[in-house]
C-alpha positions in Angstrom: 0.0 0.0 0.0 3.2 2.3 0.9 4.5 1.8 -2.7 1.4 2.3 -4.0 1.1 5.7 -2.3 4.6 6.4 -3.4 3.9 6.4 -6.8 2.6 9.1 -8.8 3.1 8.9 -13.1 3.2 12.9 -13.5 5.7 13.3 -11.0 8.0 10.6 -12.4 7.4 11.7 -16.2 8.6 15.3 -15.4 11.4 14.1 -13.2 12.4 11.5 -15.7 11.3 13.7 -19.2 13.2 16.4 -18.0 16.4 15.0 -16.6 17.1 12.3 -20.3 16.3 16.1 -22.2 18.8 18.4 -19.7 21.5 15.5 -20.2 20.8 14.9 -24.1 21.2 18.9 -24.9 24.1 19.0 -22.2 26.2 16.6 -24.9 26.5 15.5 -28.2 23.8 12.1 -29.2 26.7 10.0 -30.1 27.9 10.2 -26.1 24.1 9.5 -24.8 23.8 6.4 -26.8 27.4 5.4 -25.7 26.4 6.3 -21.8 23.2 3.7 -22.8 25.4 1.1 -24.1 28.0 0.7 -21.4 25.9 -0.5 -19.1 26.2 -3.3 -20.3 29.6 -3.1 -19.0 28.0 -3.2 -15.1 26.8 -6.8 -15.9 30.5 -8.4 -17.8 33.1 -9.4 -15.7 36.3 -7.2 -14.4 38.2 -7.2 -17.4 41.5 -8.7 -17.6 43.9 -8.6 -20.2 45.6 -12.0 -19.8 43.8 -13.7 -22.8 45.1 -11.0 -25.1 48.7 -11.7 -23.6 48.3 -15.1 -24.5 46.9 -14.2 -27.5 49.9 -12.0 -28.5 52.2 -15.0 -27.2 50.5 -17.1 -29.6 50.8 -14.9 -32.7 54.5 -14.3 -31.4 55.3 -18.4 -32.1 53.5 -18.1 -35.1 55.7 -15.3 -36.7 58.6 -16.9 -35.6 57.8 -20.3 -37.1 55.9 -19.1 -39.9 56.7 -15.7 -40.6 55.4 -12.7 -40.1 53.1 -12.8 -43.5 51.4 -15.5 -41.2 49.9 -13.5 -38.9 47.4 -11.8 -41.5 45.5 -15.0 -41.6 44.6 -15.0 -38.1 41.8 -13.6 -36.6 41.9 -11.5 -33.7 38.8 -10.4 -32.1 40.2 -7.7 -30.0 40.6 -4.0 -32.0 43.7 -3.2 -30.3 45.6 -6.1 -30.5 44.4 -6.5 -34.4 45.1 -3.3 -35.4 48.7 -4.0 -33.9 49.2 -6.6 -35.5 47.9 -5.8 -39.0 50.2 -2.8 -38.3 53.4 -5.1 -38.1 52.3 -7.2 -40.8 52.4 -4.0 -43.0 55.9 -3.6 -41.4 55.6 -0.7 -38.8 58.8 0.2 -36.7 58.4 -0.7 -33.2 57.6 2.9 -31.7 55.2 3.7 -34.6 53.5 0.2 -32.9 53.6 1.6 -29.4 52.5 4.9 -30.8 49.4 3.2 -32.1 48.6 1.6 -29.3 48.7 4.1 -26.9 46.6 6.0 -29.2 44.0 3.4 -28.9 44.3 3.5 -25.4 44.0 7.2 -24.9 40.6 7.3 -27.5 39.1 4.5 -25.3 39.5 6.0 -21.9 37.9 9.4 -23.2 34.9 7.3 -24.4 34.4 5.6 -20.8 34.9 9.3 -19.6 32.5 10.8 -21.9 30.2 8.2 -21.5 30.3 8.4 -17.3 30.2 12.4 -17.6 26.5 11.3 -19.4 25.4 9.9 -16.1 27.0 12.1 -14.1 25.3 14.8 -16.2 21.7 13.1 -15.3 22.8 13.2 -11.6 23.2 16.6 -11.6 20.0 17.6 -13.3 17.8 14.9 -11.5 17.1 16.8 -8.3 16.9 20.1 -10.4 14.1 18.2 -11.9 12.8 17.1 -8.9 12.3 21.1 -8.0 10.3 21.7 -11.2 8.0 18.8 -10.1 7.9 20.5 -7.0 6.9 23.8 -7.9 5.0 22.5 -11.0 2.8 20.9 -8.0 2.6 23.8 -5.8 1.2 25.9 -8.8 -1.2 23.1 -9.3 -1.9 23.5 -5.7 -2.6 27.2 -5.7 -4.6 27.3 -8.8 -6.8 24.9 -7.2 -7.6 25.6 -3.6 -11.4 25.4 -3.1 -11.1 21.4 -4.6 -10.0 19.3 -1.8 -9.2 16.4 -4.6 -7.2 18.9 -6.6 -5.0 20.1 -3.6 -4.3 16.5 -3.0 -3.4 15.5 -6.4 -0.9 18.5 -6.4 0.4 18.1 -3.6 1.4 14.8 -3.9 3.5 16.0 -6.9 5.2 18.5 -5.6 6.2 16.3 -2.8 7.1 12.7 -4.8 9.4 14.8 -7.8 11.5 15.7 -5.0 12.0 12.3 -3.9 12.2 11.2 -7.6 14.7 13.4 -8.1 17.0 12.7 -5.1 16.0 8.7 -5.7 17.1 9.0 -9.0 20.2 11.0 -8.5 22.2 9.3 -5.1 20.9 5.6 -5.8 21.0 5.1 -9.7 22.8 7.9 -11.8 25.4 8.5 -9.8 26.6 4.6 -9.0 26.3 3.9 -12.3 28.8 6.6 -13.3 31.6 5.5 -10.1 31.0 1.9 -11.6 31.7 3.0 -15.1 34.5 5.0 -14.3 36.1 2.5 -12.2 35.4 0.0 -15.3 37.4 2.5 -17.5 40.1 2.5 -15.2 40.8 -0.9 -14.7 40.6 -1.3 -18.7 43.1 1.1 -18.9 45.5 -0.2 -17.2 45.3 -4.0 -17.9 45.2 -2.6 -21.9 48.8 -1.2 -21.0 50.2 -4.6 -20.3 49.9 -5.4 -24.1 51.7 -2.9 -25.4 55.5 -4.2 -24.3 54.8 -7.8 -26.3 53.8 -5.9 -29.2 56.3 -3.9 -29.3 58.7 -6.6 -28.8 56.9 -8.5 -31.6 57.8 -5.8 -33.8 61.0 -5.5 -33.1 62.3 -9.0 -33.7 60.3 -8.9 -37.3 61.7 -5.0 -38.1 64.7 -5.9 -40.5 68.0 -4.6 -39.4 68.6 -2.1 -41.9 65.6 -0.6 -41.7 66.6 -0.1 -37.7 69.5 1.8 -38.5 67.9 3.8 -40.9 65.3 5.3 -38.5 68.5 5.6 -36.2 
């Protein structure tokens, strides 16, 4: 019955209506539909970038047995590590490698930033909205004070888009945007324990002269 009583549709669609429209005109589309599709990233595992070290060690033997022509037959599902790769293949000197992937690295961790400044944007509107809602209700309320069931109905939404918005704010937008920053993070710095491998990769396959030429 408490829940029930807690729960009033106008008050939630101008808490919720007006905080997605603040944050989508606070930042370009592209980054809202980013912010939407990393959460999936709150449901995968902590990532960990041992596979792709093994993965890298495995396309390492190959070269060497092989050749490095080998390697563009395989199939990498990772970007980074596949663009590396393809990169040596097409014989890149080992700091044009690192310079690649640190590139890579770089563009990723100002798309987790961009997309957790999207939620942290909605944080910071949400109890704004909650105001409107608020105020929105206490017009209502005014207009309307010789109807009982009118004061009631406004009243209750000034009251519940304040909650909405402080609800809304501390116990969904703003955890979601610590998680998906400390998601980024951790990314970040398991991605930089592939770069030394691939560099070394290149390395042994750069040919000599073309070391001391770039001297």
């Amino acid at each position: 019955m408490l829940i029930a009583q807690l729960f009033d549709p106008i008050a939630l669609a101008i808490v919720g209506g007006g905080t997605a429209l603040a944050t989508v005109l606070r930042a370009p589309a592209r980054d809202a539909a980013r912010a939407i599709s990393a959460l999936r990233i709150l449901v995968r595992r902590r990532f960990a970038a041992d596979a792709l070290l093994e993965q890298v060690a495995a396309q390492a033997r190959i070269a060497k047995r092989h050749g490095i022509i080998a390697l563009d037959k395989s199939v990498i599902a990772d970007p980074d590590v596949a663009a590396a790769v393809a990169a040596i293949v097409d014989g890149a000197i080992p700091r044009e490698v690192e310079a690649l992937l640190r590139y890579r690295r770089q563009a990723r961790i100002e798309r987790h930033v961009a997309a957790a400044d999207i939620w942290s944007a909605a944080a910071e509107a949400a109890p704004a909205m909650g105001m409107v809602g608020t105020l929105i209700g206490l017009a209502g309320m005014f207009a309307n004070m010789t109807d009982p069931r009118a004061i009631g109905g406004a009243m209750a939404i000034a009251l519940l888009a304040t909650l909405y918005g402080a609800l809304l704010a501390n116990l969904v937008f703003m955890p979601i945007c610590h998680r998906l920053r400390a998601a980024g993070r951790i990314e970040a710095f398991e991605r930089a324990r592939i770069e030394a491998p691939l560099v070394a990769l290149a390395l042994r396959e750069t040919p000599r002269h073309h070391l001391q030429s770039v001297a």
